[in-house]
N, C-alpha and C positions, 0 to 999 in steps of 0.2 A: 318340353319341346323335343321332339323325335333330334338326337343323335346316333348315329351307328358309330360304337368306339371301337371301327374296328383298328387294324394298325398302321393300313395308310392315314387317313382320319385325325386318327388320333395322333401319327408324328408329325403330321402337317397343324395340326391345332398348337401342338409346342410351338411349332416357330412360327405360328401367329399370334399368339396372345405374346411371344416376346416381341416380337416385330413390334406390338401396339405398346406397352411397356415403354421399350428403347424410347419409340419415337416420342411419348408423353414427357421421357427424361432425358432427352436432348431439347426437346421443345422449353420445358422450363431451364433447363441451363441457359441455353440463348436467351431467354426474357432474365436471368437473373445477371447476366454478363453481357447484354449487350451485344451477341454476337448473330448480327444476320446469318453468316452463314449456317449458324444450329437451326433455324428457320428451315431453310432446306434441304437440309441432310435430313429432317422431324420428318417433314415432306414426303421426301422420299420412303424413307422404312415405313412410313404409314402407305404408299401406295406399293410397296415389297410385299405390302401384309394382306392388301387387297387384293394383290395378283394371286395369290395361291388359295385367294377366299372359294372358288368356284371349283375348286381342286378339293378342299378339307370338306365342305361341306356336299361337295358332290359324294365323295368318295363316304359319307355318311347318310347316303340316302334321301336326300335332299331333291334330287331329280327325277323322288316315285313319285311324286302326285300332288296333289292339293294344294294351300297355303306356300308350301317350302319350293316349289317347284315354281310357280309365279313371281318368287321373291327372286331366286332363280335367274330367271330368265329376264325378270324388269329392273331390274339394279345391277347399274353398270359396273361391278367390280372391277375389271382389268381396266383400265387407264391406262393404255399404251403410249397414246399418244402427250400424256402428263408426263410419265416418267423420262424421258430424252430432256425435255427442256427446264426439269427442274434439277437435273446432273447439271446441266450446262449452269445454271446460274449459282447451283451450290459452289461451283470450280470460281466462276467470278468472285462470289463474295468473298470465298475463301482465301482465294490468291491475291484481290486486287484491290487496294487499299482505296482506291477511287470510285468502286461501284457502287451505281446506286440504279439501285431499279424504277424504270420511265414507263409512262403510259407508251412510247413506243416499243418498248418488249413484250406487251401485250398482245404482237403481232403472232410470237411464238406459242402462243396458248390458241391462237386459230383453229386448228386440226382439231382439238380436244373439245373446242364448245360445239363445232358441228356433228361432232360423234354424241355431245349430251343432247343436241337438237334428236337426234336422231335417233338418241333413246328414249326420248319424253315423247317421238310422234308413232313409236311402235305400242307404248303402253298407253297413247291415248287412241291408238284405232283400234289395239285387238281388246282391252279392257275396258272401255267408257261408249264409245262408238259403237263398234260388231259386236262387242260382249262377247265374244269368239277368236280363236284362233288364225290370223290371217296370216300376220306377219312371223307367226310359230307355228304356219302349218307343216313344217316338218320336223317341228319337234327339236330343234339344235339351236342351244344358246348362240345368240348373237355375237359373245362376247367372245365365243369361240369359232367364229367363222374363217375361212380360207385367207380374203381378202383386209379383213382387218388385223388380223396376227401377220400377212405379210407386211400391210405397211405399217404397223406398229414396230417391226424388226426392222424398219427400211430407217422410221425416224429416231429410234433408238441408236443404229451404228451414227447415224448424221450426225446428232448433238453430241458420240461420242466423241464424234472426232474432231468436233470445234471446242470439244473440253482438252483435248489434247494438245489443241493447238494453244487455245490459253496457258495452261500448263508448261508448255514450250516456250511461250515466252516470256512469264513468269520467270521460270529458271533462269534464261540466258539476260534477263535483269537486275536478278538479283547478284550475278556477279557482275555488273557491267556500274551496281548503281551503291552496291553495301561494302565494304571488308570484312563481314561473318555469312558470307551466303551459307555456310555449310551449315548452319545451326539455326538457319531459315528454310534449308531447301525445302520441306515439308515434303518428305515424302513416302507420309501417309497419303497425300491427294494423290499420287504416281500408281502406290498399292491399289487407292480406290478405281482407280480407273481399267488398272489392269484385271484387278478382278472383275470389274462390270464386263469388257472387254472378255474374259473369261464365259461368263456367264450366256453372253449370244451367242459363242462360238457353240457352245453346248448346246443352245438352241438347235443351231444347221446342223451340229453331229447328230443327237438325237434324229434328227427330223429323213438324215440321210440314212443311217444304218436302220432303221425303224419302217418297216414298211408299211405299220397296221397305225403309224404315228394319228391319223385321224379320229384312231378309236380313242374314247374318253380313258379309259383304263390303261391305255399306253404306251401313256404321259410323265405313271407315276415317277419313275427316276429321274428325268429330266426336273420336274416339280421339288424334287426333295432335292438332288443337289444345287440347286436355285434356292433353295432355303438356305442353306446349311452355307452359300457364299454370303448370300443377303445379312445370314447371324453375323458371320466375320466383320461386316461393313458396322451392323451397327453397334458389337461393341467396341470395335477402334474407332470409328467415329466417333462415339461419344468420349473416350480418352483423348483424342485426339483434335477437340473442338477450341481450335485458338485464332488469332485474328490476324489479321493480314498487317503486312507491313510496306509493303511497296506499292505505290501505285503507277497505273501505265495508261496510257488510251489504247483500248480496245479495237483493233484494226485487225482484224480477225486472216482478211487477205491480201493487204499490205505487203511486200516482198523487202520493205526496208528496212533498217534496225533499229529505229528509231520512234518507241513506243512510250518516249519520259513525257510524262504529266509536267508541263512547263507552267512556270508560275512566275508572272509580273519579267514577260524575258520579252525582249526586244522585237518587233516584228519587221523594225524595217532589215535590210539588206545586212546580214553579219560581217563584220568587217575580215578583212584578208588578216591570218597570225602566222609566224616563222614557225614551225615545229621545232626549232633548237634553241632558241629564242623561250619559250613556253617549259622546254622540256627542265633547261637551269633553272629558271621559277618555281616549277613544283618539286624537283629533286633537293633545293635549296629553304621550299618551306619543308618538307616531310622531312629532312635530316635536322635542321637545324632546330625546330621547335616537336619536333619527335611527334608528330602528331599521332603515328603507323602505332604508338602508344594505348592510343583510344581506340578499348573494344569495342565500340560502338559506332566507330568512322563511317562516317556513308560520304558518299560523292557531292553532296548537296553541301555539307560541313564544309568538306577541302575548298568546293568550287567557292562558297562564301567568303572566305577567305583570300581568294584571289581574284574576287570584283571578276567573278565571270560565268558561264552559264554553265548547267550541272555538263549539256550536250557537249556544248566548247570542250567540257574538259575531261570528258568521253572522248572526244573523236582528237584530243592529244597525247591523254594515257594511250588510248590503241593503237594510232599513229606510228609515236613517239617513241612506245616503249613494246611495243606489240606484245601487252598483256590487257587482260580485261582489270577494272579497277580493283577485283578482289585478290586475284593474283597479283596486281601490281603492291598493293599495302602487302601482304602476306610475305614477299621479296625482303620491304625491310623491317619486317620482323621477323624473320628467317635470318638476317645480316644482322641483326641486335643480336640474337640468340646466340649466333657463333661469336661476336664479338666480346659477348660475356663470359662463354666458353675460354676463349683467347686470356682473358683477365682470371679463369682460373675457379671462376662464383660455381661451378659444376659442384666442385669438391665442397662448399659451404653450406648448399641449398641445393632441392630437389629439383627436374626439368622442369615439373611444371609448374614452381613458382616462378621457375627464371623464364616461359615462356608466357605464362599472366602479365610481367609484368613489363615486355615486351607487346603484349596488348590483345594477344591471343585469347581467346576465353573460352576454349576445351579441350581436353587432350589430345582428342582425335583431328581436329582442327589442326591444331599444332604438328603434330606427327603426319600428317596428310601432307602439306604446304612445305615443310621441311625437305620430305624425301623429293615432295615435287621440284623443288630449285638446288636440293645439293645432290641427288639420287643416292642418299642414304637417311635412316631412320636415324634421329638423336644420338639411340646407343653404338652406334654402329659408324655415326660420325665421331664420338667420343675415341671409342674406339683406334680407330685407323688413328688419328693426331694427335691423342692426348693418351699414349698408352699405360703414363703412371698416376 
């Protein structure tokens, strides 16, 4: 089969044959783990790897003549309008412990089935019908037209930025709903996005500084540094392929804060609570039965325990104590920490057993939350108070 190796070609065939690789071995991860989200991140690199298919093998001769030039022009490689809304539901399954994908999402694959209508009605008039040239009588892949690369970049920023917005509120839940956001934040999903993010902006640079941009050959660098972000993606993705832990409802433009997955809670009229009333409650179970203990606290545990709802007891930490509930546990194990200080255990045992078992579970955790409520580092509170 006619390849030309020469060395556009040929650097673009590297990062396609790993493109297709990656995606084969993130694909059987998720089948061997269970994790939808490996599903579409596979997805993705596999249509990373299509996008640059019309570039590698263009740039190999493929657009002289015969067989290769038909194949060419009637097999839709770019998938523009695929890759925006399988970002968007990678970010879902990734982040949100409650998606599950509906025959109404099927709404966001619209654009992409009328784009395959529309390549199965160009390959059945100029090849089966005319037996001629109609629809390629001027010779210029479809896949590379004006109007479909703009609105392929149109819906690519779109479901960036509803992945963003998920992402958004991910984060500001996980400290609102866990006591270890930081060792949940995942922010591998943050990188992925900012490099996708990366990658269109490079698009419009390209396309501005680039005046001959229409010509096939003057593409090449835009194409390869498009490669070479897509590698990045998919080998930290595939290191980086874990499962959600929080779930939210999806209110994508919603303005309220209020995204918790409510389960068996009350629907009539919530009853009127004191905030001081509430605040001795929970300051009275987290000190006295040390729960801030448990590296594992989530909101849903504490609320358990005080016969009330996770939201109730959201909108009394924040109220009440004007922290979110990961800062609020982190407080008093931060107030353990020093109190064992106080007893002396520094000199006995290292910081980060004495902040393990205080309920912290990573250094950086520890060291973070500490300087955040005493604005100094362990050694540095040691230091200043306990100078011998």
């Amino acid at each position: 089969m006619l390849f030309d190796f020469s060395l556009k070609s040929s650097i673009l065939l590297i990062f396609f044959v790993h493109g297709i690789v990656f995606s084969v071995l993130v694909l059987n991860k998720g089948i061997q783990n269970q994790n939808k989200a490996s599903f579409w991140l596979s997805a993705f690199l596999f249509l990373c790897a299509m996008y640059i298919t019309p570039f590698m093998l263009g740039y190999a001769g493929w657009y002289s003549g015969g067989i290769y030039r038909e194949i060419m022009f009637f097999v839709p490689f770019q998938q523009l309008f695929l890759i925006g809304p399988v970002i968007f539901f990678y970010a879902q399954s990734l982040l949100n412990k409650s998606f599950n994908f509906s025959k109404n999402d099927l709404v966001h694959f619209i654009p992409s089935f009328f784009y395959l209508i529309y390549s199965v009605i160009v390959f059945i008039t100029d090849k089966l019908i005319l037996n001629e040239y109609y629809f390629y009588a001027d010779g210029r892949d479809k896949d590379l037209a004006p109007w479909y690369q703009f609105a392929g970049l149109i819906s690519m920023f779109f479901y960036l930025a509803l992945s963003l917005r998920i992402y958004s509120i991910y984060k500001k839940l996980t400290y609102e709903e866990v006591s270890f956001a930081e060792t949940i934040s995942f922010s591998w999903m943050q990188r992925f996005l900012v490099v996708f993010l990366i990658i269109l902006m490079l698009r419009i640079l390209f396309f501005l500084v680039n005046p001959e941009w229409n010509n096939f050959g003057s593409k090449f660098w835009y194409y390869f540094c498009f490669s070479i972000l897509f590698y990045y993606i998919a080998i930290s993705g595939y290191s980086n392929s874990v499962k959600a832990t929080i779930a939210f409802r999806t209110n994508l433009f919603s303005k309220e804060s209020d995204y918790f997955v409510k389960e068996n809670e009350a629907t009539g009229k919530e009853e009127i609570f004191e905030i001081e009333d509430w605040k001795q409650k929970v300051e009275k179970l987290i000190k006295t039965e040390k729960e801030y203990q448990n590296p594992e606290l989530t909101l849903t545990n504490l609320a358990q325990k005080l016969a009330v709802t996770p939201k109730k007891l959201s909108g009394i930490i924040n109220q009440g104590f004007k922290l979110n509930f990961n800062d609020f546990v982190n407080f008093y194990r931060t107030e353990a920490v020093i109190e064992k200080f106080a007893l002396g255990e520094h000199n006995l045992q290292n910081l980060l057993k004495i902040a393990f078992d205080c309920g912290f579970n990573s250094k950086s955790t520890f060291n973070r939350a500490f300087k955040k409520h005493t604005s100094l580092t362990p050694k540095e509170f040691l230091k200043k108070n306990y100078k011998n």
